[in-house]
C-alpha positions in Angstrom: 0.0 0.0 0.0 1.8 3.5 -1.5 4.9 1.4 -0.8 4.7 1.4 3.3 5.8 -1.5 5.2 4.3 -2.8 7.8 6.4 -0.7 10.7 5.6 2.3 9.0 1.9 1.9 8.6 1.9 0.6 13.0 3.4 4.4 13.2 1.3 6.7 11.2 -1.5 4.5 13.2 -0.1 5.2 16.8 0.8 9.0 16.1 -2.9 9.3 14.7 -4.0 8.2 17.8 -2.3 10.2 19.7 -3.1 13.4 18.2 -6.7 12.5 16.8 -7.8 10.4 19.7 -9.6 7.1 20.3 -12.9 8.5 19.8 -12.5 10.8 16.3 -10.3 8.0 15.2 -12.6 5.3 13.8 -15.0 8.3 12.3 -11.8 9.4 10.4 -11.0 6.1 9.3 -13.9 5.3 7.6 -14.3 8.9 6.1 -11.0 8.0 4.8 -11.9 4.7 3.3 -14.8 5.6 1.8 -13.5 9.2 -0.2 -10.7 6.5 -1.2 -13.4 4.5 -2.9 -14.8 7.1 -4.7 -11.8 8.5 -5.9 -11.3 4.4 -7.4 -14.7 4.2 -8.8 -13.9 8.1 -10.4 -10.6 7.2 -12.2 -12.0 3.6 -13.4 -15.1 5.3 -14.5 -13.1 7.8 -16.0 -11.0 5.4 -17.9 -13.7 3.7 -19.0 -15.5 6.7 -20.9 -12.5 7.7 -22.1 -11.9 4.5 -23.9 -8.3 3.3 -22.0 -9.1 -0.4 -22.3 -9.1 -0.4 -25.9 -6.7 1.5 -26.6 -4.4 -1.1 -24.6 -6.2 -3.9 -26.0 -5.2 -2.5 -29.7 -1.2 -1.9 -28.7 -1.2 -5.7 -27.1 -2.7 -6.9 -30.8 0.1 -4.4 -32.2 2.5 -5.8 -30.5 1.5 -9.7 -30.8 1.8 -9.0 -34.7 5.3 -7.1 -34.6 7.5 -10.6 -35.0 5.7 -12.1 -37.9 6.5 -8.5 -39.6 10.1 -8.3 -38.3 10.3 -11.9 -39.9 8.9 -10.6 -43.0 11.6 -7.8 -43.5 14.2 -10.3 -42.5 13.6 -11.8 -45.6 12.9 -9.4 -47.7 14.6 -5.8 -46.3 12.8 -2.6 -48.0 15.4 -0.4 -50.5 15.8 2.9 -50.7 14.4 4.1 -53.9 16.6 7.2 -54.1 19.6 5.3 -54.7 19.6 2.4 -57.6 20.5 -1.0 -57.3 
């Protein structure tokens, strides 16, 4: 989670209850989790609208049909047509 292990994650914990308190804690907590939430269902509704998954799904295809065109020019490479042959 954002790269924290889990040492650092025990210490944000007890300094927020120190300085929040036992009884705001919990409130915050799930104030937290929930704007978190819909912050996740914003950016994947987001990239859904603005089309992110097929754009990803056409570079994978791209890229599956790279070697059979790399073989392709292996075999035959392209010429310049400014110079003669």
């Amino acid at each position: 989670m954002f790269g924290l292990g889990m040492g650092e994650i025990l210490i944000i914990l007890v300094i927020a209850l120190i300085f929040i308190g036992p009884k705001k804690l919990p409130g915050l907590a799930r104030g937290l989790g929930r704007g978190l939430k819909e912050f996740q269902d914003a950016a994947k509704g987001l990239t859904s609208n603005l089309g992110v998954d097929e754009v990803k799904k056409d570079i994978e295809d791209i890229k599956k049909e790279i070697p059979s065109y790399n073989e392709q020019f292996k075999d035959d490479p392209p010429h310049d047509k400014g110079e003669p042959e």
